[in-house]
N, C-alpha and C positions, 0 to 999 in steps of 0.2 A: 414568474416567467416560465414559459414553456421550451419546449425543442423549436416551436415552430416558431418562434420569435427571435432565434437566433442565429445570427448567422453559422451555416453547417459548415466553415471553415475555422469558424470562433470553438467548436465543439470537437475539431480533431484533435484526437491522443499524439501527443508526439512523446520519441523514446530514440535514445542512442547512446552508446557507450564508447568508451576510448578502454586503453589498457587496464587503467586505472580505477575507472566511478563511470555509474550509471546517472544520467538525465530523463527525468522524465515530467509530463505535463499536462493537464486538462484543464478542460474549464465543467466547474459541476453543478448542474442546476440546483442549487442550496444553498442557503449561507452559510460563513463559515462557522459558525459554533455547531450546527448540522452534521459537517462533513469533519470537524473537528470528532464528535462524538460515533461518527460511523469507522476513523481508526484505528479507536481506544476502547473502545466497548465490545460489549458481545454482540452488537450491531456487526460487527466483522463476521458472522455465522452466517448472516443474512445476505452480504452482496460477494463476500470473496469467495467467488466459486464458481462453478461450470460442471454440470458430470460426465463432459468428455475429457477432463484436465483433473485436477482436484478441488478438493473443499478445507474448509478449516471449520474445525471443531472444536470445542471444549477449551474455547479461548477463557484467558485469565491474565488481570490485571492490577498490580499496585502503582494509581497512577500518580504517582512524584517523584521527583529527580531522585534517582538508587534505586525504585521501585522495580520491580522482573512485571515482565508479561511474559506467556506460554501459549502455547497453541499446538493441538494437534491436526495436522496436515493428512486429510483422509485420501490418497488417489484413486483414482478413476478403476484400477485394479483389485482396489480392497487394502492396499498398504496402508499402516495407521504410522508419521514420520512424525517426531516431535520434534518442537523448535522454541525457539526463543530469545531474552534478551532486557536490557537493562535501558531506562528512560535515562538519560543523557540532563535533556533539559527539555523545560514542559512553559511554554506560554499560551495559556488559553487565548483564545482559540485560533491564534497565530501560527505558532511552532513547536515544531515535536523533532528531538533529537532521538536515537536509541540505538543501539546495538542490535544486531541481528545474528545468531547464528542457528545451524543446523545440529541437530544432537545426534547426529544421523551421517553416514557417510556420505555427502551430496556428490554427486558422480563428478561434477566439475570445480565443488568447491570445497569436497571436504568436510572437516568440524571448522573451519575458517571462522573468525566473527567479521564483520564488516560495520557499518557504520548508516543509517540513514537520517534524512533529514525532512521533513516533511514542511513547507512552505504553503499558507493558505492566505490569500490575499481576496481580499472584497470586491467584486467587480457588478457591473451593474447587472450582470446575467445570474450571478448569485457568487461562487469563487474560483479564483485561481490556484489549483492545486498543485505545486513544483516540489517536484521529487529528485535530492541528488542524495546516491547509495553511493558509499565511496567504499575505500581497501579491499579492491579486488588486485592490487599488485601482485606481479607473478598468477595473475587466475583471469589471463584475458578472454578465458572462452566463455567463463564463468559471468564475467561482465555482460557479453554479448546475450548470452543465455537470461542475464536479468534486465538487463532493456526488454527484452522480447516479454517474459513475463511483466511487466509495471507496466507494458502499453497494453496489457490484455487486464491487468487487474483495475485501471483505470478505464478501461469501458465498463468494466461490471460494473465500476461504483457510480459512474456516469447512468447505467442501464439504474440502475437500483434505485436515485434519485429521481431520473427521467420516468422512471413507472410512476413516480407519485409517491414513494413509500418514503419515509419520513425513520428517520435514526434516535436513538433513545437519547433527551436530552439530558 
């Protein structure tokens, strides 16, 4: 299935935050073991990025429940920020739980760890990808500021998809 097949309402990013956790949601022209493998692999080199924002580089992955992932976060400026985090819980190609933190002073969040949850559901366009980032408690600006980034990192991966490029299975 294409973009043009689908309805361009079925295709909007949506994203919003409360104090607490971030929501967010697409639909991604791929199935889910696709878009499963474009989270967790170095497939993430290839769509999380923009160079007027930043990039992620030199991602890295032990994928099983205790296992760390790493990434370095290249900005737009030439900043290299490392970050990271621990898989929670891993159902292929369903759900992905994992820790998130910055190793890095984040200007709204700190060395904070937080919490995400990653939801990929089957639909007839290809999947449903629902994103809730939660323990932004006490770090409401921080929340605000990660809605606004997950509706941008879900177009890329929407854009990445919709180009035709395919993720390493």
């Amino acid at each position: 299935m294409t973009e043009a097949d689908v309805n361009p309402e079925q295709l909007a990013v949506r994203a919003m935050a409360n104090s607490r956790t971030v929501m967010a949601s697409a639909e991604i022209l791929a199935p889910p073991e696709q878009v499963f493998a474009a989270l967790v692999t170095d497939a993430v080199e290839r769509w999380w990025s923009s160079a007027d924002c930043y990039r992620m580089t030199a991602w890295a992955a032990e994928l099983h429940v205790g296992g760390s992932r790493s990434v370095i976060v290249k900005t737009a400026d030439g900043r290299r920020l490392p970050a990271g985090g621990t898989f929670l819980e891993i159902e292929t190609p369903r759900r992905i739980v994992q820790t998130r933190r910055y190793d890095w002073n984040h200007p709204t969040l700190g060395r904070h760890e937080t919490r995400v949850a990653y939801l990929l559901e089957p639909t007839s366009a290809g999947t449903r990808l629902t994103i809730c980032h939660g323990g932004f408690e006490g770090f409401a600006e921080a929340a605000a500021e990660h809605a606004d980034g997950w509706a941008r990192a879900l177009g890329w991966l929407q854009r990445y998809f919709g180009e035709g490029r395919q993720a390493a299975a």
